[in-house]
C-alpha positions in Angstrom: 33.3 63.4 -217.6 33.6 62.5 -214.0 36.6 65.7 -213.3 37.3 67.7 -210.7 37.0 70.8 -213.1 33.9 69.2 -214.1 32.3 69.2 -211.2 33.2 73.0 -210.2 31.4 74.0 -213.6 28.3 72.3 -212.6 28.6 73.5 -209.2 28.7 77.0 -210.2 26.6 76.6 -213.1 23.5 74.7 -211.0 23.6 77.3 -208.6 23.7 80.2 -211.6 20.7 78.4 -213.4 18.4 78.0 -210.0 18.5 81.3 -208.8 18.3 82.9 -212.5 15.2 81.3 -212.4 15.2 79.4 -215.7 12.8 76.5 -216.1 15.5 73.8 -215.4 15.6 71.4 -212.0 18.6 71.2 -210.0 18.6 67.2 -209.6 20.3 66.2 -213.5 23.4 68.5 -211.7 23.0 67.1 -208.4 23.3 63.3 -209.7 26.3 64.2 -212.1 28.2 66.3 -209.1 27.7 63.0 -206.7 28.8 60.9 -209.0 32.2 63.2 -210.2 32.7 63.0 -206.3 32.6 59.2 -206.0 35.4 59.1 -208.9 37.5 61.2 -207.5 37.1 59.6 -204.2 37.3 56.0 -206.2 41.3 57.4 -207.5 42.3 59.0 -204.4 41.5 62.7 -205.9 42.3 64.5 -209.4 44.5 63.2 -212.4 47.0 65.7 -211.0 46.9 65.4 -207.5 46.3 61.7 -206.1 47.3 59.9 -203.1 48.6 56.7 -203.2 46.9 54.9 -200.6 47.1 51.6 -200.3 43.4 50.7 -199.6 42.6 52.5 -203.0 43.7 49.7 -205.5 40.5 47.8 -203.9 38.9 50.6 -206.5 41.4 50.1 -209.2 38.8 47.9 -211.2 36.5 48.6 -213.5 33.7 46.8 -211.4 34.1 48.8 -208.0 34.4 51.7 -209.6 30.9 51.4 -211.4 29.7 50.7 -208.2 31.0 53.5 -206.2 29.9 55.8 -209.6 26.3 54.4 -208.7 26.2 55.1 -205.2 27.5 58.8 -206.1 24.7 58.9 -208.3 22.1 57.9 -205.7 23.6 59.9 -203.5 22.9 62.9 -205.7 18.9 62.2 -206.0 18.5 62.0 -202.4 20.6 65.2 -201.8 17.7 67.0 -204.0 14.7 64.7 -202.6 15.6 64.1 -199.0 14.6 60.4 -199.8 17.2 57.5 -199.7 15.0 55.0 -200.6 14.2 57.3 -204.0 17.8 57.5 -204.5 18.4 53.7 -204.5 15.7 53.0 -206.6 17.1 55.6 -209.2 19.7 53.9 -209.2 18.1 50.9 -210.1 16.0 52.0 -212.7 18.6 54.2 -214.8 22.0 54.0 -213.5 23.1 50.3 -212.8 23.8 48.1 -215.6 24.2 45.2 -213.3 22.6 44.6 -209.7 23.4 43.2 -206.9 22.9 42.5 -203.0 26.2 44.1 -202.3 25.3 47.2 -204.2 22.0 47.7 -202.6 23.2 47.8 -199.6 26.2 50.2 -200.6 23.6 52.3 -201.9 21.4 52.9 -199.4 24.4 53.3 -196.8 25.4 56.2 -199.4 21.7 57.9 -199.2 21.2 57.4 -195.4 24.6 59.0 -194.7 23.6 62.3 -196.8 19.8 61.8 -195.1 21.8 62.6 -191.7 23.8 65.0 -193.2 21.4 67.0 -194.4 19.3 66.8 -191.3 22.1 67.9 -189.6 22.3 71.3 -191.4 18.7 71.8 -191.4 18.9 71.8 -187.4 22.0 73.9 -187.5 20.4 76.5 -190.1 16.7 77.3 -188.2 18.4 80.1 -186.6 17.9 81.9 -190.1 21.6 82.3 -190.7 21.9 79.9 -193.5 19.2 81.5 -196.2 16.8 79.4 -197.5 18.7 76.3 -197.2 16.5 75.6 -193.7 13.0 76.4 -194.6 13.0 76.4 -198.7 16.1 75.4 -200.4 14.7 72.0 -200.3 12.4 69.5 -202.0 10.5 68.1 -199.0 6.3 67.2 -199.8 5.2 66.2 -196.6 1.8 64.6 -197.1 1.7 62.9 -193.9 -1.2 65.1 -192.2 -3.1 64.9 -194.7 -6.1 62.0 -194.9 -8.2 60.8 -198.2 -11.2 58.7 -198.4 -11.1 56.4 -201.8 -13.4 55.3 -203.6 -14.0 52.8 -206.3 -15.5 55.6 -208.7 -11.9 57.5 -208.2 -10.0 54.6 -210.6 -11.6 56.2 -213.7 -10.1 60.1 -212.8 -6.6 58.2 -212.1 -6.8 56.1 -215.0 -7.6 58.8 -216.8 -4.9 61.0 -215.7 -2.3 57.7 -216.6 -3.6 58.1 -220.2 -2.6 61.9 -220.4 0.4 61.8 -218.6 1.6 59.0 -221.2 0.6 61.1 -223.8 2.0 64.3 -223.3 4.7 62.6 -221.9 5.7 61.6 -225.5 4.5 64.0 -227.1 7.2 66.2 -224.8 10.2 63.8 -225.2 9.5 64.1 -229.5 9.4 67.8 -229.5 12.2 68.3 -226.9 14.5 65.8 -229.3 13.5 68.6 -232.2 14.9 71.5 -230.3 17.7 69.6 -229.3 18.9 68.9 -232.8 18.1 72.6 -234.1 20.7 73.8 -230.3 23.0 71.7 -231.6 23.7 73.1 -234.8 23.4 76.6 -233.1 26.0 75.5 -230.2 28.5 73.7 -232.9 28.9 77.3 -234.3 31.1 78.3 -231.3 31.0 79.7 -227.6 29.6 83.0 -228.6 26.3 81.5 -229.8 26.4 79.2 -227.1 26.0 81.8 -225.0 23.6 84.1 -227.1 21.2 81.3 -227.1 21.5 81.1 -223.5 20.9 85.2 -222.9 18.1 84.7 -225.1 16.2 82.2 -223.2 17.0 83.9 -220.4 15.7 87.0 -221.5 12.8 85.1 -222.8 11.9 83.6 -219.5 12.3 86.9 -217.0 9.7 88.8 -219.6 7.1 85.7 -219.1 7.9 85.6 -216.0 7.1 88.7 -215.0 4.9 90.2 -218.4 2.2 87.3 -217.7 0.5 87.8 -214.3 -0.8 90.9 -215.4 -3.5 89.0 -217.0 -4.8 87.0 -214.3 -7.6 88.6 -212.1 -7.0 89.2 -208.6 -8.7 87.2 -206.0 -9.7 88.0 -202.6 -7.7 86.7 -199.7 -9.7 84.1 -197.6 -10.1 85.2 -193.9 -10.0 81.9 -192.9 -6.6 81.1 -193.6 -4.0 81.8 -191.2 -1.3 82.7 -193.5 -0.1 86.4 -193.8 -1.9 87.3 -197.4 -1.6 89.0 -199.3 2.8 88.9 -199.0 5.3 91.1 -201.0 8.6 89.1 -199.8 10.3 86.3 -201.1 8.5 83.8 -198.9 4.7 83.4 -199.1 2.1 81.8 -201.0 -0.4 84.8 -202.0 1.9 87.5 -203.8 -0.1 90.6 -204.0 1.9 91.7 -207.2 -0.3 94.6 -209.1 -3.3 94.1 -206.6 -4.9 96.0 -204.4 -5.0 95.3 -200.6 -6.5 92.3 -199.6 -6.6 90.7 -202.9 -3.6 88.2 -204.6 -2.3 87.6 -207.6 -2.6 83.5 -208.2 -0.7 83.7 -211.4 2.0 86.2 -209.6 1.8 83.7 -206.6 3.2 80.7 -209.5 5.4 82.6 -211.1 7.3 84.6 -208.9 8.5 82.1 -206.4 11.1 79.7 -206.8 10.2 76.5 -208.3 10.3 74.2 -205.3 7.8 76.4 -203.4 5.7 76.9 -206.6 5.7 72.8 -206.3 4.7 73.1 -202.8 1.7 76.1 -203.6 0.3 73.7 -206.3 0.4 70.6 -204.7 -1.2 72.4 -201.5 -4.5 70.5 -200.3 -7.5 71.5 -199.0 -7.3 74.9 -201.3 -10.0 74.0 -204.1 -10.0 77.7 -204.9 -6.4 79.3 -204.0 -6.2 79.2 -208.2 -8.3 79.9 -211.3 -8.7 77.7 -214.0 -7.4 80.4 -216.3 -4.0 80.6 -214.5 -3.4 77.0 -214.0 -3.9 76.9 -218.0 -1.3 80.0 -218.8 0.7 78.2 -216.2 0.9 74.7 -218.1 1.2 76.1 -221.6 3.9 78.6 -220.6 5.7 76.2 -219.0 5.9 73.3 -221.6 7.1 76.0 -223.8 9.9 77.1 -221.4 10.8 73.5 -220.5 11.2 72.2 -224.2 13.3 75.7 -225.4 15.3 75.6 -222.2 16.7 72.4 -221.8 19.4 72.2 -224.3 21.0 75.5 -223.7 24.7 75.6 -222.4 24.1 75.3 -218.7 23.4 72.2 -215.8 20.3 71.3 -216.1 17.3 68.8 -215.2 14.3 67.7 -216.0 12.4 66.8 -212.4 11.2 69.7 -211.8 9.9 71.2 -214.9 8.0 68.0 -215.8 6.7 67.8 -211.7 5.2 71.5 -212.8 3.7 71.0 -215.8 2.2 67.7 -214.5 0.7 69.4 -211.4 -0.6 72.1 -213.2 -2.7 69.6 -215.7 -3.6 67.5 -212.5 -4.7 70.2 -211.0 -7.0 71.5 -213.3 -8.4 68.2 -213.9 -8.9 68.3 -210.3 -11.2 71.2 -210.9 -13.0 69.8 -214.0 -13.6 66.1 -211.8 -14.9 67.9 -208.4 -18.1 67.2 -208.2 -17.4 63.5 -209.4 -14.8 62.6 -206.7 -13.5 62.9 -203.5 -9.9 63.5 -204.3 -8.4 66.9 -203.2 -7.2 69.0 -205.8 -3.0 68.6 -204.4 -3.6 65.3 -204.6 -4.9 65.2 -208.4 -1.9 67.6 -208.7 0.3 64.9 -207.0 -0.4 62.6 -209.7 -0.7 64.6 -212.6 3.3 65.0 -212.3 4.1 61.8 -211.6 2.1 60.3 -214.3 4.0 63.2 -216.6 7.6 61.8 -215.2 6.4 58.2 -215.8 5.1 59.1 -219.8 8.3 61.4 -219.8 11.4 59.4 -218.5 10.0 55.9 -218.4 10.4 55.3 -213.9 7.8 54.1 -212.2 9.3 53.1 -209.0 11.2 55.7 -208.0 8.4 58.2 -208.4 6.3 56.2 -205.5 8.8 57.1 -203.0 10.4 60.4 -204.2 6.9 62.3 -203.2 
């Protein structure tokens, strides 16, 4: 479970999933590659190939090495969130069987050396030379510019979107358990349907991916904003897909992109009308269908992100519905929306304080 061959596969397979843009996260793969590291590092490196140093039998119990597992796993969540405290507190909530002062501390030691780390590379990478790893291979929400006035009238719109995000958070986790019964007796059949199921979905998602936006209307880029719109590249958050100049797709905008900066799009404030109501709708549906038929299939995959999206979307749109009754910006509604899904969905409440 925790091998070095292991931990290639999901390497490899992570990367393959995220850039095949499949409705999957890359965190689940993150957490399980942090903590196959920590084991190996725990026995001095692979069954085959281990050095016998003598400061290693301190890890030759079962105790440390649950411990050192742990702070791999943490260690994994804050390589995908940028957030140590996030990463202990996940490690709290799911991981640990057993807690302690001594594995706090471990813990965060673990996420503040890969907060530095990372920061490192970000600096090293603005030059452009290192992809998207600098500007958009991350999951950064910075929120700090960003001020709200509450209210006491805003309680019932946040109750409100607690009750839903319970709801359809079970409702999720009994369907998904459905599929994942009928994929296992499709994968127990051998590797070839293992992999058929997998093309399928695949296939699946690319002709959604790109078949939808064409029914969305176009919408006229706002002169105020400074951003470049509408954009053709990779980068951008107004995709002018099959309109005409001066006019965006918001569906396209959703869709094509990669799934951390359609999280950053949706969760963007001050834009009340960057997105239709019929889009965010086509959105949500299409991808609670992709996130319950593609989990499952033979490849590394999470859960973070599709849940963050679907829970935006619905936020979102009861952003739209609740304008005129509150003050909260529409991000923000979309802010909560997900982490009331992840909440109903995988049962933290903590950890998704401090992950955003």
């Amino acid at each position: 479970m925790f091998g070095a061959t292991t931990m290639f596969v999901k390497i490899i397979g992570s990367i393959g999933t995220v850039a095949a843009g499949l409705d999957l996260g890359k965190e689940g793969p993150l957490v399980h590659i942090g903590t196959c590291i920590a084991s190996s590092l725990g026995q001095g490196g692979t069954d085959n190939h281990r050095i016998k140093w003598r400061w290693l039998r301190y890890f030759n119990n079962d105790r440390d090495r649950r411990d050192l597992i742990t702070c791999g796993s943490a260690a994994g969540v804050c390589a995908a969130f940028r957030s140590p405290v996030g990463g202990v507190l996940f490690a709290l909530e799911e991981v640990a069987t057993w807690w302690r002062s001594a594995l706090l501390w471990r813990t965060f030691f673990s996420t503040a050396v890969v907060v530095v780390v990372l920061r490192g590379f970000i600096e090293i990478c603005k030059s452009g030379k290192c992809g998207l790893f600098g500007s958009g291979g991350l999951i950064m929400f910075d929120v700090s510019h960003v001020t709200y006035t509450y209210h006491v009238t805003d309680i019932i719109p946040v109750t409100l979107i607690g009750v839903i995000g319970g709801v359809l958070g079970s409702l999720y986790n009994h369907f998904l358990h459905k599929v994942l019964r009928l994929y296992n007796l499709i994968n127990a059949k051998g590797k070839i349907h293992k992999v058929l199921l997998s093309l399928s979905v695949s296939l699946f998602t690319s002709v959604c991916l790109y078949g939808l936006p064409f029914l969305a209307t176009c919408k006229p880029c706002d002169p105020s904003i400074k951003e470049r719109c509408p954009t053709n590249g990779r980068s951008g958050n107004f995709k002018q897909f099959h309109c005409p100049k001066g006019h965006y797709s918001d569906l396209a905008t959703l869709l094509l992109t990669t799934n951390v900066d359609a999280v950053r799009n949706i969760f963007s404030s001050n834009t009340p009308n960057e997105f239709s109501m019929g889009s965010l709708w086509i959105f949500f549906v299409l991808y609670c269908i992709l996130g319950l038929f593609t989990f499952g299939i033979a490849t590394p995959s999470g859960l973070f992100l599709p849940i963050i999206l679907m829970g935006s979307a619905y936020g979102r749109m009861l952003g739209g519905v609740m304008g005129s009754y509150t003050s909260i910006d529409q991000g923000l509604y979309a802010v909560l929306g997900a982490a009331s899904l992840m909440a109903g969905s995988m049962r933290m409440t903590v950890t998704l304080c401090y992950i955003p």
